[in-house]
N, C-alpha and C positions, 0 to 999 in steps of 0.2 A: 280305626283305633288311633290315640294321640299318639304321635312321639311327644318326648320331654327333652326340652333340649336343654343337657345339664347347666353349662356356662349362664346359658337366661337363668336359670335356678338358684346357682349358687350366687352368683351376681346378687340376686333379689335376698336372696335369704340374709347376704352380706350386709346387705344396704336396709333389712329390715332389724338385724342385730345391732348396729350401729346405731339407729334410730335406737332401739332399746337401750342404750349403755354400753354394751357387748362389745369386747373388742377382739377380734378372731384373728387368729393365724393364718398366712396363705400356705401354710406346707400343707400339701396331700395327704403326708404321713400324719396326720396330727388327726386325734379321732375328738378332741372336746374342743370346743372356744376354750379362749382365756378372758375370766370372770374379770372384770375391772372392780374394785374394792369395795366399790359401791353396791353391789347386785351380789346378791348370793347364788349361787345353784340353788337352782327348785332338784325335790328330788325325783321327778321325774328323767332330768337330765343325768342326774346321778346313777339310776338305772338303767337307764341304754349306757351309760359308760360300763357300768360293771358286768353288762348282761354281752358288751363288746367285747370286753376283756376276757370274761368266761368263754365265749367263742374262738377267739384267739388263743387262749390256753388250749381247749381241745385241741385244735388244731393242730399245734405246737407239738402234743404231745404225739396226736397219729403219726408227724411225720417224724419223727424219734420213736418212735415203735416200727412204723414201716422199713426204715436208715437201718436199724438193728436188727434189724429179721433179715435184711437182706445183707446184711454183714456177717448173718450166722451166729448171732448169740444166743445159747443156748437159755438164757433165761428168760426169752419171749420167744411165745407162743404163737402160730398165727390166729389162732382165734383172738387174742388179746389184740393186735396187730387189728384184725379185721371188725371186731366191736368197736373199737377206736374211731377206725375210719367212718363207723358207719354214726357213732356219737358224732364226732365232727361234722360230717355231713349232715344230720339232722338238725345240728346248733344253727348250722352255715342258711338253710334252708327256713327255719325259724323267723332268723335275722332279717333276713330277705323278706320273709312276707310281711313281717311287722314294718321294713321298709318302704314297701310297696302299700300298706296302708298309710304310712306319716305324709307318703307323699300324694298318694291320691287326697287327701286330706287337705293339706296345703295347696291344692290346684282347685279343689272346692273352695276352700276359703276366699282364693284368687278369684275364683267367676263369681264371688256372689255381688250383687249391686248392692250400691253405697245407697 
């Protein structure tokens, strides 16, 4: 099995966005590049952002449900609490494998010859 050694990856990815016009952020927290004036979002990118942010939202919200069940409020339920969790989890997992293809993807694209 490969390992992927992230730093080679982002490194590359850096240096292949750059070549495009793309001018990206080094913060971690940062989930999109910043589009330089010239280049638009394709909306592809557009979609993994929103399809992030909806993930992030679940998430958000199981642990504000789980916070408040365990605080005792009466107007959540733990079924409500534990659907949540398990919406989240599923988003989380989604994300993931769609991940786990863009990048296998990109390591194909890396080995094919010129």
């Amino acid at each position: 099995m490969n390992t992927i050694d992230s730093s080679r990856l982002l490194s590359e990815m850096s240096r292949m966005a750059q070549a495009a016009g793309i001018q990206t952020t080094q913060s971690p927290n940062a989930i999109s590049p910043v589009i330089s004036q010239e280049v638009k979002p394709s909306e592809f990118s557009n979609l993994l952002v929103d399809a992030l942010g909806k993930v992030n939202e679940l998430s958000m919200t199981a642990g504000d449900l789980s916070d408040r069940l365990i605080q005792g409020d009466p107007s959540v339920s733990i079924a409500q609490s534990m659907i949540a969790g398990q919406k989240a989890g599923v988003a989380f997992e989604a994300t993931l494998q769609v991940r786990n293809r863009l990048v296998q993807a990109y390591q194909d694209i890396m080995n094919m010859s010129v």
